[in-house]
N, C-alpha and C positions, 0 to 999 in steps of 0.2 A: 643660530636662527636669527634672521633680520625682523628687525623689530615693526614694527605696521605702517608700512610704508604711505607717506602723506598726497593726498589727494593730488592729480597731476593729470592736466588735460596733452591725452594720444593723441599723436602726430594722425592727421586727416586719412593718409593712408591706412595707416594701421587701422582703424575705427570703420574703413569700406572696408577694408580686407577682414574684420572680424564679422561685421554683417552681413558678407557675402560669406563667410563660412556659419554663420546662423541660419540662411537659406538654405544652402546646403543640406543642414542638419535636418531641417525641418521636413524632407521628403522622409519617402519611407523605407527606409532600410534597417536590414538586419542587424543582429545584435554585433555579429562579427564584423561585418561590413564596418557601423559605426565605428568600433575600438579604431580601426584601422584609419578612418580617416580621420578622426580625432587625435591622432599621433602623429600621420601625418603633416594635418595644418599645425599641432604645436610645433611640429620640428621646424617646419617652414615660418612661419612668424618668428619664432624665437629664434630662429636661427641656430638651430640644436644639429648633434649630429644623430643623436638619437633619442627614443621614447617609451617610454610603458607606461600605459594605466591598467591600473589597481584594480580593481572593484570591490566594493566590499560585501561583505558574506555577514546578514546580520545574525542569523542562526548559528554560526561558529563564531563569530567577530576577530575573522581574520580578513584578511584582503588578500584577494588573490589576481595575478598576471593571468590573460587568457592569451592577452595579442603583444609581441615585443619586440623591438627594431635590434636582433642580436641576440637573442638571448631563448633560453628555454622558460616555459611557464614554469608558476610556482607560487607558494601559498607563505603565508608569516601571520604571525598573529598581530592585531590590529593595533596592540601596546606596543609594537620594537621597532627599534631604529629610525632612521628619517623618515620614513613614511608613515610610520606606525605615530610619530609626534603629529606629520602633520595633520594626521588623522584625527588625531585625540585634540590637539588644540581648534585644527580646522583656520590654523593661520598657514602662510606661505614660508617656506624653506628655502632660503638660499645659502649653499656652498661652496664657495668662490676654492676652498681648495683642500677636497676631499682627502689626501690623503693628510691630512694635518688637523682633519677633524673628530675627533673619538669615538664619535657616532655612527660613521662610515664603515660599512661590512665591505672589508674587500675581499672577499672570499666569491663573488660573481667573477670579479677581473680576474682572479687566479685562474679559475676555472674556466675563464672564456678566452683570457689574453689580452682583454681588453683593458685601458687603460682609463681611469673617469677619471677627469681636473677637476671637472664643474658638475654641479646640479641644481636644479631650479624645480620644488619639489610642489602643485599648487592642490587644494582640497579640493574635490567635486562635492557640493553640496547643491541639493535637488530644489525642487519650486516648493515641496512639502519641510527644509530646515534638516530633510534626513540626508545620512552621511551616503553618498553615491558611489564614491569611493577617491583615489587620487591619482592625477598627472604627474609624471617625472620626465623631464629631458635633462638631457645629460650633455656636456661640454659644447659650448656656445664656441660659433666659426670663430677664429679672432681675439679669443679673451674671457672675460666671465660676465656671466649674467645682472645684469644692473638693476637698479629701481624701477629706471622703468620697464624692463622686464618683467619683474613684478608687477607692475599695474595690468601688463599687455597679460599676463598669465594669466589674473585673476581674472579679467573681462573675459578671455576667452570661456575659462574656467568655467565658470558661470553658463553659458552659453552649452557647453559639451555637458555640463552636468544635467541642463535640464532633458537635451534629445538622446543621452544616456538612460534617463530615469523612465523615458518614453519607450526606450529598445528595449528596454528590460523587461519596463508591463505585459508590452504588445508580445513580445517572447512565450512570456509567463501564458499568456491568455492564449497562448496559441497551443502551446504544449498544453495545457490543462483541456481546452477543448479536444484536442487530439485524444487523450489521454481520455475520456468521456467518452469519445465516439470508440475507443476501444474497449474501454470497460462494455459499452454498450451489447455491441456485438459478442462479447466474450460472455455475460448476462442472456445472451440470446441462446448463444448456443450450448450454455448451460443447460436453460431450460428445458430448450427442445430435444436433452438427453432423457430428459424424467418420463416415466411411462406415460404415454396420454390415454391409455386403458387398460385395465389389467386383464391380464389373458384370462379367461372363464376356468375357474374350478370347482367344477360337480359338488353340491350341497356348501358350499361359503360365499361369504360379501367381503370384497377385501376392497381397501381402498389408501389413497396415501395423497399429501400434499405438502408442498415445501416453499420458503421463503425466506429470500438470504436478507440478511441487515443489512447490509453495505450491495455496489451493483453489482457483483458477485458474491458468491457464499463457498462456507466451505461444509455444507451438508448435501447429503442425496438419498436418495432413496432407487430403490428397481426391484420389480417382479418377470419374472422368468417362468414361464412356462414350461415344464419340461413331460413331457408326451403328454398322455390326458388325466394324470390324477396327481402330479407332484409342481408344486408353486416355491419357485425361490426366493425367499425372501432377503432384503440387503436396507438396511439402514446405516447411513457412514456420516460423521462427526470428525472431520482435521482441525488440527489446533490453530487459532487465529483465523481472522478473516482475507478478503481478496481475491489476488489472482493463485497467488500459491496453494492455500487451502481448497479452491477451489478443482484445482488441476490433482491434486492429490485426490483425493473423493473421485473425478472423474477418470482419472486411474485407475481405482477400486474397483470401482464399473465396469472397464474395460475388462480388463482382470479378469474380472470373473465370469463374466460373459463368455472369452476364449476358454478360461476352464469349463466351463459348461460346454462349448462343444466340442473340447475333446474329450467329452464324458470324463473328467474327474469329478471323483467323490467328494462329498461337502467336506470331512480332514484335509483331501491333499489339495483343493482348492485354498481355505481358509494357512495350509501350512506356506504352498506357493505364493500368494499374493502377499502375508506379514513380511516374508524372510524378500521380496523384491521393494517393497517398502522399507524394510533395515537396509538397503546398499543406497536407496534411490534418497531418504528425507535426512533433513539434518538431525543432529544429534538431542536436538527439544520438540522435534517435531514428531506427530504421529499420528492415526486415524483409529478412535474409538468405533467401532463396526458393530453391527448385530447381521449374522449370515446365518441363514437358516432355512430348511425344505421342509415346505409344508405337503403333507402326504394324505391326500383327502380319500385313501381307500384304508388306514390305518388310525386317521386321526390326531397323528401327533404333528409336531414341528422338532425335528434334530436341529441343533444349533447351536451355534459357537457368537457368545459374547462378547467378544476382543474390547473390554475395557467400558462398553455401552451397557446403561443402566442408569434408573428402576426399570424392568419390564414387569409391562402389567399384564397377568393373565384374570379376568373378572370370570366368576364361574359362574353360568347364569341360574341355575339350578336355588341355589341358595343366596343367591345377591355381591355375597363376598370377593373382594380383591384381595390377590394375594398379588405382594410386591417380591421380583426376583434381581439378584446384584447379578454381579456381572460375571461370566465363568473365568474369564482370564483376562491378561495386560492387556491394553491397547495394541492395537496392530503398527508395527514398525518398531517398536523399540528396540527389539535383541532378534537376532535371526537366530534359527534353530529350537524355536520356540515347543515344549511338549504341547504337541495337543490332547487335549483328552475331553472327548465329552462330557459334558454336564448332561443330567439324565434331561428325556425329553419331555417337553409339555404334553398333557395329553388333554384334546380338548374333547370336552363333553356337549349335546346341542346347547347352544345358546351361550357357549365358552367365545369372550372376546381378548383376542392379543392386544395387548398395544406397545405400538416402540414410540417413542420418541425424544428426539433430542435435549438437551438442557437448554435451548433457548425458551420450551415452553415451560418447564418447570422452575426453570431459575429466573424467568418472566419478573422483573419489580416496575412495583406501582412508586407516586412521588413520594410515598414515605418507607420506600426501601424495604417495603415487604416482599417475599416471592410471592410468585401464584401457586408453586407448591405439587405435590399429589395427592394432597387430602383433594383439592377443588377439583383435577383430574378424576377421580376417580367421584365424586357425586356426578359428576355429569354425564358420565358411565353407565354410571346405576339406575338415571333416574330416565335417560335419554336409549338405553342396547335395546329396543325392538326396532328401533329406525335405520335405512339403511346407513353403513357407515361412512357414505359420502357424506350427507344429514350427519352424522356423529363427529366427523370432522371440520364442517363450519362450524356447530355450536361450540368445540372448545378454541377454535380458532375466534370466534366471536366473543368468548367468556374471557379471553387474555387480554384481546384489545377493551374487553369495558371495564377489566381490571384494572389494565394498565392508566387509565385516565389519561389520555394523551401522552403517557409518558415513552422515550422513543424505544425504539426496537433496536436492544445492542447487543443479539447473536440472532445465529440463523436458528429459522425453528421449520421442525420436520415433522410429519406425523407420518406412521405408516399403522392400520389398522385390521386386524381380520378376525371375522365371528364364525363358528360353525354354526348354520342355519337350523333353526328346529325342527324336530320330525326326521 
């Protein structure tokens, strides 16, 4: 490594031809565009035959090739070899003759053919002190790279690092709004899956409302109509937030919809959709469900629990809640799954279900307490003659005063239904 080369006033050309490639830089171009021309003018000033810059990756703290005059891209980690020093000291490398130097990977020239004498290696550091990443050109026309080289490299340097550290931003902000306006729209048409009224069932008040944490979620809910006295019910729970969990749950949806009109039964619905969920998520992945027909000429609800739970049935009769687990695994884990009903609810007038997801019960406040289903269920108690749209703001309103501003980190869902009195 050459040692820190002493101050030395650039030939007049050099100094226009670096601030005419500073105008240059300073338009607006793309991330790619820039590598390329920034390799360009080093090769040209320096009189290189070839170029690559680095860039560095602070999250892995490697540096990686995106643009290379020869060569394939490729990643190193930010400690190794020449570039990885000049990285770490943030001083200028010159190797007047690479194969004589220890430090030199010839394992590119093998692979490529190419032969390196020289290299001239300089650090991109930003207008912020942070590492940008670094220039390499490689075997100077005529001989080997000089001192003052090195000052022309460093001046440049400087120069490409700062409208480097600008491509990058402007990159960054443009994918991320991009990335916004998709989430957006993906949040839209989530929503606009969720029932916007439940179909009318003879003697009940049913009601449901959902809200993801992040701009998508990976909860849902859906009511189904099916002729005039059976209500299907579907609350779903995937693991993890986003886009993923979200498309799984609206899968489910989907799902079960088609099975409902090809008249399948609540078993080969609930068995079809787990065992297409086993081939389709990954192997940590899966969706906690609550599926189940409400039958308002018999009064029960048949239903399969796939992994979803406390459900609350409150009996209005005597006040009491009773809390039910959950019948089977979550849906998607193992295909071939037995079904077997769990016996059915049977609701009496004034009997209220409730499903809801763990975002409202596992709800904490800033001193890391939940909100629980004790608090659930007084609000139940004190609130079932109202209708359950009314019973679903108050526990939606009783988490948020819990919560004391604290933020909302799962999705929470409520789906609700009373058999009316009389």
């Amino acid at each position: 490594m050459a040692d820190k080369p002493e101050k030395t006033v650039l030939d007049r050309e050099i100094l226009e031809r670096i601030l005419e490639i500073t105008r240059e830089l300073a338009r607006p171009l793309d991330l790619k565009t820039m590598l390329e021309r920034v390799i360009d003018e080093g090769r040209t000033v320096l009189r290189a035959e070839r170029g690559t810059v680095f860039l560095y990756d602070s999250e892995t703290d490697e540096l990686f090739s995106t643009v290379a005059t020869g060569t394939d891209t490729f990643r190193i980690p930010a400690d190794r070899g020449i570039v990885g020093e000049c990285a770490r000291t943030r001083r200028v490398v010159n190797v007047p003759d690479c194969y004589a130097d220890p430090r030199f990977n010839r394992d590119v020239d093998r692979k490529t053919g190419y032969r390196t004498r020289c290299l001239l290696t300089v650090p991109l550091v930003g207008y912020d002190d942070s590492l940008v990443g670094v220039l390499q050109v490689l075997n100077k026309s005529g001989g080997v790279f000089t001192g003052e080289d090195e000052h022309i490299a460093t001046a440049l340097g400087a120069q490409c690092a700062v409208a480097l550290q600008r491509a990058r931003m402007l990159e960054d902000l443009v994918t991320k709004e991009k990335m916004e306006r998709e989430l957006a729209v993906a949040r839209d048409i989530q929503m606009r899956v969720l029932p916007k009224e439940v179909p009318d069932l003879p003697g009940y008040d049913v009601a449901g409302w959902s809200r993801p944490a992040d701009e998508t979620g990976g909860d849902t809910f859906d009511t189904i109509g099916v002729a005039q006295n059976r209500l299907i019910l579907l609350l779903g729970d995937a693991t993890g937030h986003g886009i993923g969990p979200a498309l799984s749950v609206t899968q489910v949806r989907s799902m079960l919809r088609v099975c409902v009109r090809l008249g399948a039964g609540l078993d080969d619905a609930f068995r079809h959709i787990n065992d297409q969920l086993s081939d389709d998520l990954a192997s940590n992945r899966f969706v906690t469900a609550f599926l189940g027909v409400l039958d308002s000429s018999t009064h029960r609800i048949e239903y399969h629990a796939g992994g979803q739970g406390p459900l609350l049935q409150f009996h209005g009769a005597t006040g009491e809640c009773e809390w039910l687990k959950a019948s089977t695994v979550p849906m998607g884990l193992m295909a071939g799954l037995p079904v077997v009903q769990p016996p059915p609810l049977e609701l009496a007038p004034g009997d209220i279900v409730g499903l809801m997801t763990d975002g409202i019960y596992e709800y904490e406040n800033p001193s890391e307490e939940q909100f629980g289903e004790s608090r659930v269920e007084k609000i139940v108690r004190q609130h079932q003659n109202e209708p359950m749209s009314r019973l679903v703001e108050r526990i939606v309103a009783s988490v948020e005063e819990f919560a004391e501003g604290a933020p909302q980190n799962d999705d929470m869902t409520i789906l609700l239904a009373r058999r009316l009195p009389g």
